[in-house]
C-alpha positions as a Python dict, from the first residue, in 0.01 Angstrom:
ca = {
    (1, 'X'): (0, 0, 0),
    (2, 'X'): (365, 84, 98),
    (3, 'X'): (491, 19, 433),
    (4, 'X'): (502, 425, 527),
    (5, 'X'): (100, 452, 415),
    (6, 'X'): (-8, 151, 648),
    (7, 'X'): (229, 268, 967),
    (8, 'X'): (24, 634, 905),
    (9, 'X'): (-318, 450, 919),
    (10, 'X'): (-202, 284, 1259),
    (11, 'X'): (-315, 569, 1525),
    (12, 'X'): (-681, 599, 1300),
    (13, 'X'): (-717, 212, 1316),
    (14, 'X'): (-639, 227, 1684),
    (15, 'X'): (-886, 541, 1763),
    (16, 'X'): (-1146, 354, 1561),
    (17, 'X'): (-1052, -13, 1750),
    (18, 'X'): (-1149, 260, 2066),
    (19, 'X'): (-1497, 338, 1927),
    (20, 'X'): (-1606, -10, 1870),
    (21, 'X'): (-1487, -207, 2120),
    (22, 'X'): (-1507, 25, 2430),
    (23, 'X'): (-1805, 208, 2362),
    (24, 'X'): (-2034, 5, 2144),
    (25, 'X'): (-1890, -368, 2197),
    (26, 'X'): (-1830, -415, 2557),
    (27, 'X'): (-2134, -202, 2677),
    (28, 'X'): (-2339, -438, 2425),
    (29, 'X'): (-2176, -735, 2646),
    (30, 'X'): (-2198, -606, 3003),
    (31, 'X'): (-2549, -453, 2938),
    (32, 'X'): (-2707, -786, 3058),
    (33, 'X'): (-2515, -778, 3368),
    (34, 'X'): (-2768, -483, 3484),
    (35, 'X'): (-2481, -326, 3696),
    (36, 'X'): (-2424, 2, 3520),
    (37, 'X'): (-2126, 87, 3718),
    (38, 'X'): (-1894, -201, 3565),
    (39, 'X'): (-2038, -97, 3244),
    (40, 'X'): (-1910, 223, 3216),
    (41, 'X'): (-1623, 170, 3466),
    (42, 'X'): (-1486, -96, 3160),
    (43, 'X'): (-1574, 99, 2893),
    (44, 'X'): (-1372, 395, 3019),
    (45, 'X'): (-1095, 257, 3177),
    (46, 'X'): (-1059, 56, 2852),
    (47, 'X'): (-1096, 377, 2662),
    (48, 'X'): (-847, 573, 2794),
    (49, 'X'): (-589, 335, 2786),
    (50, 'X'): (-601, 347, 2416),
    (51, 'X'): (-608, 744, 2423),
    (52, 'X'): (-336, 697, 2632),
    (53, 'X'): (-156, 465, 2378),
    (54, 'X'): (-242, 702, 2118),
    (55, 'X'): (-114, 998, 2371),
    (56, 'X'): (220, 828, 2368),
    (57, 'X'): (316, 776, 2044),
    (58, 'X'): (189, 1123, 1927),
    (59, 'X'): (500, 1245, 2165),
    (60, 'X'): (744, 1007, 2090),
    (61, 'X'): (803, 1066, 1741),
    (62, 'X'): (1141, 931, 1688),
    (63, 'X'): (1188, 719, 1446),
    (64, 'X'): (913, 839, 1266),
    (65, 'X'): (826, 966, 939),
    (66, 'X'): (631, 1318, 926),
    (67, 'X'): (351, 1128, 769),
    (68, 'X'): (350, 853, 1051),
    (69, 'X'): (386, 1177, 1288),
    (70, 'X'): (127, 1390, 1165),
    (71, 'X'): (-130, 1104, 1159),
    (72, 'X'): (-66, 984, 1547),
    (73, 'X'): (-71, 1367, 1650),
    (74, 'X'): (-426, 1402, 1428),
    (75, 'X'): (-538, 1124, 1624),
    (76, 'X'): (-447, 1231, 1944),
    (77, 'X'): (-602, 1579, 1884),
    (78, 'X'): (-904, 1370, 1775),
    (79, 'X'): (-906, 1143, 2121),
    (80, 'X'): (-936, 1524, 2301),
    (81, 'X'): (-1246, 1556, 2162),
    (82, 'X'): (-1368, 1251, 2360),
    (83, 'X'): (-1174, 1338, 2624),
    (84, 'X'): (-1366, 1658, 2634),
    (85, 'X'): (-1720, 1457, 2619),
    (86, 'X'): (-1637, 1258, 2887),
    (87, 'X'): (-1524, 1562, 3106),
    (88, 'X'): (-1867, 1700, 2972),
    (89, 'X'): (-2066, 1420, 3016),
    (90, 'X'): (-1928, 1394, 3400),
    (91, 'X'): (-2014, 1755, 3522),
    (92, 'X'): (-2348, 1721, 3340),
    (93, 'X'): (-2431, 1426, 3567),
    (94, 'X'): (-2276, 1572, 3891),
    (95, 'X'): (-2425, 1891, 3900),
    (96, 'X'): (-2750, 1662, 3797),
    (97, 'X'): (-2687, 1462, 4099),
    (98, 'X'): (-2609, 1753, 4326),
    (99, 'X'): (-2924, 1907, 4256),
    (100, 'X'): (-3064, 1568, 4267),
    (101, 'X'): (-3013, 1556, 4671),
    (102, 'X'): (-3309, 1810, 4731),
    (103, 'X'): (-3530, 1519, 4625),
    (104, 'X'): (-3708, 1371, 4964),
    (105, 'X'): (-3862, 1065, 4787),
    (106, 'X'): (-3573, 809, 4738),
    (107, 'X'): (-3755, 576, 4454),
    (108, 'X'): (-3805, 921, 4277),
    (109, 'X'): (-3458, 1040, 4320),
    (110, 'X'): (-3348, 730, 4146),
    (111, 'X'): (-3557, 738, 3881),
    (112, 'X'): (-3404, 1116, 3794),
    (113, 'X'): (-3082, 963, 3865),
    (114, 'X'): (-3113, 728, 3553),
    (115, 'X'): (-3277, 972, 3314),
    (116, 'X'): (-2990, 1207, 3447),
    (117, 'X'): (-2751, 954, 3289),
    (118, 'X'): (-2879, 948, 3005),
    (119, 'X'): (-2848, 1251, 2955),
    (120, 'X'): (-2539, 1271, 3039),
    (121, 'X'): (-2421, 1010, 2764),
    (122, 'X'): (-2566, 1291, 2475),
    (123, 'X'): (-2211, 1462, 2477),
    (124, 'X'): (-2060, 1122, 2434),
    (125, 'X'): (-2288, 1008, 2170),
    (126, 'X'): (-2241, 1313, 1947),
    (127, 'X'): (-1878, 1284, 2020),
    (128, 'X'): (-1852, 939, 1898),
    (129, 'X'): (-2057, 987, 1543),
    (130, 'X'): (-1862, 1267, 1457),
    (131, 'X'): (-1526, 1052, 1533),
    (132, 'X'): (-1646, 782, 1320),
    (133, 'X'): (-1716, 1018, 1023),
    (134, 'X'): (-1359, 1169, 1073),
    (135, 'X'): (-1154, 880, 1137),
    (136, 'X'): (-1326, 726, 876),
    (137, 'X'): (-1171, 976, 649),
    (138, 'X'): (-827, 972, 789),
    (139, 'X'): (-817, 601, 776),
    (140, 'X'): (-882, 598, 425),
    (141, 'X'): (-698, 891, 313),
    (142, 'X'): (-361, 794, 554),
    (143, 'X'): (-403, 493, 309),
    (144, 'X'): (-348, 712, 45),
    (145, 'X'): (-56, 905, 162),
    (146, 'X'): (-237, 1188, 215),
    (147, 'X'): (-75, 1452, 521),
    (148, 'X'): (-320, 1541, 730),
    (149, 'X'): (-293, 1957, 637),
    (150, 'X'): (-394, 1820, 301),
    (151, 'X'): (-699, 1630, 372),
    (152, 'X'): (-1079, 1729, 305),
    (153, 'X'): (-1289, 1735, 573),
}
């Protein structure tokens, strides 16, 4: 694999490094820890500073090739996509919670609360299994050479 090939699979390796560490790995860690809030507060703080990383070199292209380039700005359209869950995933669980106040009975408000989040984590769940499936083709075809205007599916 030439040198130009492997710098174009960088931003899909990094994406994917963002999947499995921040969303499946340290959740799978923290989960004993029973406090939900430093579970998710880890997983997306840790998340978007790779989409941030990813963010960054998709507009700072000097030095670049337009393989390299397309492949970092493919990526970074592809972190939007989670960006969007999350954004989806957050008004699904305020407007949840909002409606959530009427509730008198504070055990039972709580146990809404949870299956509210839940819920909320659908948007992010579909988000992530379709990333997977596409990354998982850019990484292999960025291998190849392959721009990203050229690739199937």
């Amino acid at each position: 694999m030439s040198e130009i090939y492997h710098e174009a699979s960088k931003p899909h390796e990094r994406l994917m490094f963002n999947v499995a560490i921040f969303h499946f790995f340290v959740p799978a860690i923290l989960f004993g820890t029973r406090n939900l809030w430093l579970i998710f507060s880890l997983s997306l703080l840790g998340s978007l500073i790779m989409i941030g990383s990813i963010a960054y070199k998709a507009h700072n292209t000097q030095d670049q090739t337009a393989l390299v380039q397309a492949h970092w700005k493919l990526a970074w359209k592809r972190s939007l996509y989670l960006l969007g869950a999350y954004l989806v995933a957050a008004i699904i669980f305020g407007v949840g919670s909002f409606l959530l106040q009427a509730q008198a009975d504070e055990s039972m408000r709580f146990i809404q609360r949870s299956v509210l989040g839940w819920f909320a984590l659908v948007p992010i769940s579909l988000t992530l299994i379709a990333l997977i499936v596409l990354e998982g083709s850019a990484l292999v075809q960025s291998r190849k050479g392959v721009m990203p205007s050229e690739m199937k599916l």
